[in-house]
Backbone as CSV, one residue per row, in Angstrom:
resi,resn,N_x,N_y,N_z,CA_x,CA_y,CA_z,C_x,C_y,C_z
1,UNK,20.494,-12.304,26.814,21.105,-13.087,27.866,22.454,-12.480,28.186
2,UNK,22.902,-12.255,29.598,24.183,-11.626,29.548,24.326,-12.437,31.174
3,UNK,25.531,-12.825,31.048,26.477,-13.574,32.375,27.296,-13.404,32.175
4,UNK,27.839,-12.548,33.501,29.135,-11.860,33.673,30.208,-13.002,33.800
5,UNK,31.810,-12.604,32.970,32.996,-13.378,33.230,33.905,-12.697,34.132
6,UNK,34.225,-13.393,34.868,35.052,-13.085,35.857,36.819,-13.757,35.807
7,UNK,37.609,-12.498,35.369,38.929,-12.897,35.229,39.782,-13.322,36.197
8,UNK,41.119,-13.624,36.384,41.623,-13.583,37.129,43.228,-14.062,36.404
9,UNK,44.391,-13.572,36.471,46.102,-14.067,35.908,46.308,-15.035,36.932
10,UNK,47.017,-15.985,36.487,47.738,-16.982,37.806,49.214,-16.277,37.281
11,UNK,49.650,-17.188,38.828,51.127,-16.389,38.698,52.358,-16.835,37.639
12,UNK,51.666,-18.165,37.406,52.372,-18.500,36.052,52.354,-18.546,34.839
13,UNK,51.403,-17.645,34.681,50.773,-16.353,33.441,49.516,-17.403,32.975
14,UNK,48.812,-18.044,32.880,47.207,-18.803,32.852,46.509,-17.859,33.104
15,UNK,45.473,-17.611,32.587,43.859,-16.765,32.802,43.228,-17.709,32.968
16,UNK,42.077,-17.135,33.952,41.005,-18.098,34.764,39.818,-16.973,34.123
17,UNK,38.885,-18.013,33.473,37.731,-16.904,33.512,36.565,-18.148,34.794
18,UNK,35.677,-16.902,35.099,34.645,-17.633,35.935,33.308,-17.359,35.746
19,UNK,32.196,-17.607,35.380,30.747,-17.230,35.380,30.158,-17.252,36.975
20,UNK,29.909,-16.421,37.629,29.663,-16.446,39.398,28.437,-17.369,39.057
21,UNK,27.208,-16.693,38.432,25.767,-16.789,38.285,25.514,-18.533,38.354
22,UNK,26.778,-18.998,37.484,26.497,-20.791,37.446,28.114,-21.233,38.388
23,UNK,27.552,-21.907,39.285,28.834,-22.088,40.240,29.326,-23.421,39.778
24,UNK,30.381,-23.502,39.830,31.534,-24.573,38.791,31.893,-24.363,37.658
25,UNK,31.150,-23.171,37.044,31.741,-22.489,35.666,33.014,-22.135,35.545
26,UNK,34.086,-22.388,36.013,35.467,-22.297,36.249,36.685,-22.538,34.770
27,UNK,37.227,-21.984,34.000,38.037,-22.504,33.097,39.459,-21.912,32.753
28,UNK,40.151,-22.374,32.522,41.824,-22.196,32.504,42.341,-21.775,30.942
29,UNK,42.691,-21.084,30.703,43.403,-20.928,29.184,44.767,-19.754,29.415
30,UNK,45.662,-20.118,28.318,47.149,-19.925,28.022,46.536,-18.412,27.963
31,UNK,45.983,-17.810,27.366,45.652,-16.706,27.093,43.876,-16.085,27.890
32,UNK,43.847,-14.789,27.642,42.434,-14.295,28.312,40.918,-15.069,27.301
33,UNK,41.617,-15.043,25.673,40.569,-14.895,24.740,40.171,-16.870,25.206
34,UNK,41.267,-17.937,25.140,41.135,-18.617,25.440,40.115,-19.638,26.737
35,UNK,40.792,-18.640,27.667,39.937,-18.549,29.152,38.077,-18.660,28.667
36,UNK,38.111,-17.195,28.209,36.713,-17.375,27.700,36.181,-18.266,26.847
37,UNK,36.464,-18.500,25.805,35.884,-19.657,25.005,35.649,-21.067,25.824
38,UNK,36.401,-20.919,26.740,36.348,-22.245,27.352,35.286,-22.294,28.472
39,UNK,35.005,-20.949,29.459,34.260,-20.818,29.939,32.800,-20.571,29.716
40,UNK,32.966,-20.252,28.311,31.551,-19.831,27.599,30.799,-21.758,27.290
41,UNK,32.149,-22.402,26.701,31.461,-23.748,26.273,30.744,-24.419,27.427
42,UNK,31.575,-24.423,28.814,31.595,-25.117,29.802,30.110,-24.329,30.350
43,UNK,29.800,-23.560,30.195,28.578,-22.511,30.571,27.253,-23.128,30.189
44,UNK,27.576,-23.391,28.602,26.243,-23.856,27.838,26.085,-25.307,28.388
45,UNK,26.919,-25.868,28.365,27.227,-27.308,28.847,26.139,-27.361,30.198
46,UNK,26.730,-26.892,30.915,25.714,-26.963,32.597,24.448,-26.275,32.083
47,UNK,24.280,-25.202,31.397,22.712,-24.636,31.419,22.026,-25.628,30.648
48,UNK,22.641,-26.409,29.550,21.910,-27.307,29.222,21.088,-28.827,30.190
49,UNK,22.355,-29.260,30.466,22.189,-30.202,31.866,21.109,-29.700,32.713
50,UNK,21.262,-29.050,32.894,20.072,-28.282,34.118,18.972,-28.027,33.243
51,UNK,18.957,-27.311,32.910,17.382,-27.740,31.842,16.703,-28.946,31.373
52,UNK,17.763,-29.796,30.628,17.405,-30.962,30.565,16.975,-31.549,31.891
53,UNK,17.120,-31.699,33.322,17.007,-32.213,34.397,16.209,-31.259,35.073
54,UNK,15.348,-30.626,34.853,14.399,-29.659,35.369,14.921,-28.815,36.467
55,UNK,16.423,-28.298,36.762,16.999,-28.029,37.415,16.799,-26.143,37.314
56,UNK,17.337,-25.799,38.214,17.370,-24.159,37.837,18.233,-23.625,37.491
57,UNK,17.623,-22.362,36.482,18.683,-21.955,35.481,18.744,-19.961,35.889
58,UNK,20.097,-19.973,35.892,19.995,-17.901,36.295,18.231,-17.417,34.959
59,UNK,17.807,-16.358,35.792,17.416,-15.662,35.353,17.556,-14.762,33.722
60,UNK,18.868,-14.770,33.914,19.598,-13.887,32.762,19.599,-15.123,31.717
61,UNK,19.727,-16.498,31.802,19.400,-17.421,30.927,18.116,-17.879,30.368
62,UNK,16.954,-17.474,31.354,15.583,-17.736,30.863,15.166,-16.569,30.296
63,UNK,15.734,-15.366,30.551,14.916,-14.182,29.668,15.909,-14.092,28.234
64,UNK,16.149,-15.429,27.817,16.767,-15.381,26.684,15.280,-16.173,25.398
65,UNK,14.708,-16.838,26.329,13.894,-17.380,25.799,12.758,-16.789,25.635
66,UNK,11.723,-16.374,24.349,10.129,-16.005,25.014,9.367,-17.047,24.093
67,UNK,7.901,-17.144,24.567,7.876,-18.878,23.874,6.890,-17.620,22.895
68,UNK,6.360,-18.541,21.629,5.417,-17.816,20.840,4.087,-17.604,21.223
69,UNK,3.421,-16.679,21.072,1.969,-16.613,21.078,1.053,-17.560,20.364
């Protein structure tokens, strides 16, 4: 499974990371490493929701799964 993070500095030194693939994946941290952890939680959070609710999930999240033979 791989979903790209998307950085960004605010001007009052905050990192924004963003996941494009799930839209509202948006998260704020003091630092970059921060940014991510937060965006990674907030990530699983919605792919779960959406699964649970038969909703659709990126591609790059279902070829994480293969069911057994």
């Amino acid at each position: 499974m791989s979903l790209k993070i998307e950085f960004e500095r605010e001007e009052d030194g905050r990192w924004i990371a963003e996941i494009p693939e799930l839209p509202g994946v948006l998260a704020y941290g003091d630092d970059r490493e921060q940014a991510v952890r937060a965006a990674q939680t907030l990530a699983l959070r919605v792919i779960a929701d959406r699964l649970e609710h038969g909703e659709e999930v990126p591609a790059a999240v279902l070829g994480a799964f293969s069911p057994a033979a």
